[in-house]
KOLPA-528702 format. One record per atom (N, C-alpha, C): residue in one letter; x, y, z. Coordinates in steps of 0.02 Angstrom, whole numbers, padded with zeros to 5 digits, always signed. Layout:
# KOLPA-528702
AXYZ;...
# end
This chain:
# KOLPA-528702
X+00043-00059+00000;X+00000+00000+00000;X+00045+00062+00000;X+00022+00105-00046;X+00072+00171-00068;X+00043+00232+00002;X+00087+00265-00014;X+00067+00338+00070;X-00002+00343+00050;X-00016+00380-00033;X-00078+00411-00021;X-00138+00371-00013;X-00135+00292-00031;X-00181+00259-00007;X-00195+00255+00065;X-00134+00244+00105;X-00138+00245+00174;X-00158+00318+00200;X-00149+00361+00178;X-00176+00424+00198;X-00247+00442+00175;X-00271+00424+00138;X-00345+00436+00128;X-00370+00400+00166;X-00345+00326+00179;X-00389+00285+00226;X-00399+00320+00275;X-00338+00327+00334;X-00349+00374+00376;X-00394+00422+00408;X-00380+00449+00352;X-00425+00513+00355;X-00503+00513+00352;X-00496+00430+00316;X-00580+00426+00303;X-00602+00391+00367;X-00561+00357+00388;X-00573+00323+00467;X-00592+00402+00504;X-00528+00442+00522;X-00541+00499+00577;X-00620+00531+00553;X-00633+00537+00507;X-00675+00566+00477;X-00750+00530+00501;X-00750+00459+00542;X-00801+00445+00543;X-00814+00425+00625;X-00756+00469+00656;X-00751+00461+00751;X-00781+00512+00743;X-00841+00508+00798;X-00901+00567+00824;X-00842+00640+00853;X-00879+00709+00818;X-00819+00736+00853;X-00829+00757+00918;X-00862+00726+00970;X-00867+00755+01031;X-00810+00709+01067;X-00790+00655+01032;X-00738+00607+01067;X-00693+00665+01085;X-00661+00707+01056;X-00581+00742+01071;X-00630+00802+01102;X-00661+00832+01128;X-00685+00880+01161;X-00703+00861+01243;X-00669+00902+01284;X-00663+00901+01342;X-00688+00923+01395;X-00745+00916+01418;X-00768+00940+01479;X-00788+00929+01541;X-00770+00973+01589;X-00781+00915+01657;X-00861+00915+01667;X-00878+00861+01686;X-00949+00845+01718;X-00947+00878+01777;X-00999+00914+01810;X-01016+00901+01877;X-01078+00918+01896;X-01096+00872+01932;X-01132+00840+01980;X-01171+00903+02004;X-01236+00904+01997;X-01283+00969+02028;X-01281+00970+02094;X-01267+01014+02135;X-01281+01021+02209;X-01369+01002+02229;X-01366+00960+02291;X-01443+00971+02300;X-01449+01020+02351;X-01519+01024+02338;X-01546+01071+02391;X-01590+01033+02437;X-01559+01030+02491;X-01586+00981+02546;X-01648+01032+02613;X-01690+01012+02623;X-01733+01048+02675;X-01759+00974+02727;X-01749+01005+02800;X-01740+00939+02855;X-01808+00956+02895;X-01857+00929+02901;X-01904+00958+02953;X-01930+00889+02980;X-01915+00903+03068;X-01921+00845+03099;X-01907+00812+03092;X-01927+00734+03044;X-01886+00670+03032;X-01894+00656+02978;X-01902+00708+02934;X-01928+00693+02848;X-01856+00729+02818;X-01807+00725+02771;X-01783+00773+02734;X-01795+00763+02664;X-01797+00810+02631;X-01830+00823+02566;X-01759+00839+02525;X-01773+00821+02438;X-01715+00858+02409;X-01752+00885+02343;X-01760+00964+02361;X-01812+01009+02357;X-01801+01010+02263;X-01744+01020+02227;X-01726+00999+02161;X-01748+00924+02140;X-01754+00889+02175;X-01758+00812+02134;X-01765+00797+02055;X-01827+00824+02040;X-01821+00805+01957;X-01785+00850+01928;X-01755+00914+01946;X-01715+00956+01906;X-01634+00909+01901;X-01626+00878+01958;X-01566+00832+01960;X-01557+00771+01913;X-01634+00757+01920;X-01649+00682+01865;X-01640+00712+01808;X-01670+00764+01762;X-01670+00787+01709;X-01608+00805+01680;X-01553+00829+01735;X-01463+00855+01715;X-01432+00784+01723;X-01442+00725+01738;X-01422+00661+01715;X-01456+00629+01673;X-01499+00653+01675;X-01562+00620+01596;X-01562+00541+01623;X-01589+00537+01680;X-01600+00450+01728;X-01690+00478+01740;X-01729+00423+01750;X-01806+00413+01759;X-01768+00432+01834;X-01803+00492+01882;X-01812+00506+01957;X-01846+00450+01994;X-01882+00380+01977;X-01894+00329+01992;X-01837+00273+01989;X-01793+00290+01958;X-01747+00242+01973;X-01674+00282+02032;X-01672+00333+02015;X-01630+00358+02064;X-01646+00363+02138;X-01715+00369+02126;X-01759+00369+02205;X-01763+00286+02239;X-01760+00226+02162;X-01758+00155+02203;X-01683+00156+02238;X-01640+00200+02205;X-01556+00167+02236;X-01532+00215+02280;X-01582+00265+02284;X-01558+00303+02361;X-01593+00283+02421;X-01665+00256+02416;X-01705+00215+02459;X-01664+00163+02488;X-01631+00117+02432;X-01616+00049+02450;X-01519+00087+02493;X-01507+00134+02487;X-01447+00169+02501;X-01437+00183+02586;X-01486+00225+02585;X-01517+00257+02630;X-01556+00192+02689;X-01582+00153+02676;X-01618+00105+02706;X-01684+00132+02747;X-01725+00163+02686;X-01767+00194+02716;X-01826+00204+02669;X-01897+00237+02698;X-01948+00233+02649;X-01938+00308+02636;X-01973+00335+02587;X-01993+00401+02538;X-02029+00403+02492;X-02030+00457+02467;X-02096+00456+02395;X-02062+00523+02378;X-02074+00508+02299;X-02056+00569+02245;X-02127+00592+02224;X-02145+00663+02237;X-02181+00696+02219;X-02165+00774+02190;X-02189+00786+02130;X-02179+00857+02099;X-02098+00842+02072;X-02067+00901+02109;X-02015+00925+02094;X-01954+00881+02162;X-01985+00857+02211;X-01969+00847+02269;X-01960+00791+02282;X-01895+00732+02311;X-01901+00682+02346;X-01911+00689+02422;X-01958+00665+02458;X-01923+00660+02542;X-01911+00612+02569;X-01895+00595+02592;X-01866+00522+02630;X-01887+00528+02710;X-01898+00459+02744;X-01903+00477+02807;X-01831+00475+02846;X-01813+00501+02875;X-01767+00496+02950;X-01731+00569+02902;X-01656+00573+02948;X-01638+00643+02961;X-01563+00645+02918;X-01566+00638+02848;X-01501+00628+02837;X-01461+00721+02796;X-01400+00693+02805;X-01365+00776+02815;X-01331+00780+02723;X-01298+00834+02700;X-01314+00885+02629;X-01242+00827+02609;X-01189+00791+02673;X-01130+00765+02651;X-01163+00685+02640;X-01191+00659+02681;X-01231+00586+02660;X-01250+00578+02590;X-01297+00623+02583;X-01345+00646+02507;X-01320+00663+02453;X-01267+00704+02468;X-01213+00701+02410;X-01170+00664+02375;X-01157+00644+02425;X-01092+00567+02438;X-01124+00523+02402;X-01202+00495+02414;X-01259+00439+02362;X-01274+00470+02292;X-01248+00537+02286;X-01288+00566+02215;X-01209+00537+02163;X-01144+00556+02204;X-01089+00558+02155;X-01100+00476+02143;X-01099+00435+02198;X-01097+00363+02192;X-01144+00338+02116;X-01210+00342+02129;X-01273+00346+02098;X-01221+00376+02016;X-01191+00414+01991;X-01171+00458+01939;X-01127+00419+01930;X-01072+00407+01961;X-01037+00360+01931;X-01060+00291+01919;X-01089+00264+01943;X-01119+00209+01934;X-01174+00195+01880;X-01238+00231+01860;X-01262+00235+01817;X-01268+00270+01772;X-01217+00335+01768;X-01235+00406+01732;X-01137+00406+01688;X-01094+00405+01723;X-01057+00414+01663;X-01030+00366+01641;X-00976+00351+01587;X-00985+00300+01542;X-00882+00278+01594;X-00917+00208+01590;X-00840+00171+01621;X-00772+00211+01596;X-00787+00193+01505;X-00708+00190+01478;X-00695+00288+01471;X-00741+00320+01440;X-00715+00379+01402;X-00734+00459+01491;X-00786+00427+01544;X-00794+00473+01581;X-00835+00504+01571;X-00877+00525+01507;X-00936+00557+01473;X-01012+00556+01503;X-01049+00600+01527;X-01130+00566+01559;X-01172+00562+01480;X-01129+00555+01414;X-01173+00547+01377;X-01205+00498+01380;X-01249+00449+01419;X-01244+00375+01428;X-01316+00356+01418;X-01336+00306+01411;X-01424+00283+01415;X-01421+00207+01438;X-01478+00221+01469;X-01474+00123+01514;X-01506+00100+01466;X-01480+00047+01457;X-01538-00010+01394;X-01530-00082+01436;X-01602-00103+01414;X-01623-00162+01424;X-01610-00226+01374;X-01584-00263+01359;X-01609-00313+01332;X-01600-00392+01349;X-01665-00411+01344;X-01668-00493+01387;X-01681-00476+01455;X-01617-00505+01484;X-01645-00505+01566;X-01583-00442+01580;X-01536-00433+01543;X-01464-00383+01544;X-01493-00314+01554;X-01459-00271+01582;X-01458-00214+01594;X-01390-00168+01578;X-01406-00124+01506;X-01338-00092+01505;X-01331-00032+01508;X-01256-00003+01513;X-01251+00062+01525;X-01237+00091+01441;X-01249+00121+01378;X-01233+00118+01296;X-01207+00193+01329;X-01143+00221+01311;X-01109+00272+01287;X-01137+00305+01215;X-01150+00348+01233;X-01177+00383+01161;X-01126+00426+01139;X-01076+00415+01166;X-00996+00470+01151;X-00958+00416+01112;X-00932+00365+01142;X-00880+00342+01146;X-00926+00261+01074;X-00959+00234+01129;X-00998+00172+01101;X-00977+00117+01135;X-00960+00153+01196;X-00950+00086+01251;X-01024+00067+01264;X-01010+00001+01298;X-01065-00021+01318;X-01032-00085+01373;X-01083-00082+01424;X-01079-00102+01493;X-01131-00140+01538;X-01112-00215+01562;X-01170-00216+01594;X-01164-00194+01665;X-01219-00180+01685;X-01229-00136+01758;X-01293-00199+01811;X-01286-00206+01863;X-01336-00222+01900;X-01400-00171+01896;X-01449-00197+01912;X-01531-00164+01886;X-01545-00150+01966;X-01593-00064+01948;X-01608-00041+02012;X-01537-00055+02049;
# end
């Protein structure tokens, strides 16, 4: 194979990597806004948080329940949970929760979407085109 054959190939390969692969930005993680009254605390953003990870607020609410070891309900805009937990607990389960279902193993990206198929549960990179299986809920 002569250069310019090998160089068109090339080029026709680079030419067909998504260009958000070489673009760099850090993720981070929305602060919540936590409100504590008596033995309920609430995290007053909830679906604004679900919506900036693009995750169903029903599944983030099953793995902070099962986290937390405790009952709650998502209503409106709002999760509350029962007992008294503090802004470093809640946070600490949101980064966990993000790395775990929200950014992608190999490239770091939250471009990510959970897919189902069969009984499997995966994590599909929409950056990169990794793909991952993950434990469900």
């Amino acid at each position: 194979m002569d250069d310019e054959s090998y160089n068109m190939l090339l080029d026709r390969a680079i030419s067909k990597i998504p260009k958000n692969i070489f673009e760099y930005s850090r993720f981070k993680i929305p602060n919540l806004n936590i409100f504590t009254e008596g033995n309920k605390t609430s995290i007053l953003n909830f679906s604004e948080i679900a919506d900036i990870l693009n995750r169903d607020p029903h599944h983030i609410m099953k793995f902070l329940l099962r986290e937390l070891a405790t009952r709650g309900n998502f209503e409106g805009t709002r999760a509350t949970f029962i007992g008294r937990f503090g802004q470093l607990t809640l946070n600490s389960l949101m980064r966990r929760y993000t790395e775990k279902y929200v950014l992608c193993p190999s490239c770091k990206k939250p471009e990510t979407t959970i897919i189902k198929e069969d009984k499997f549960i995966y994590l599909q990179c929409n950056s990169c085109g990794a793909k991952q299986s993950i434990k469900s809920g």
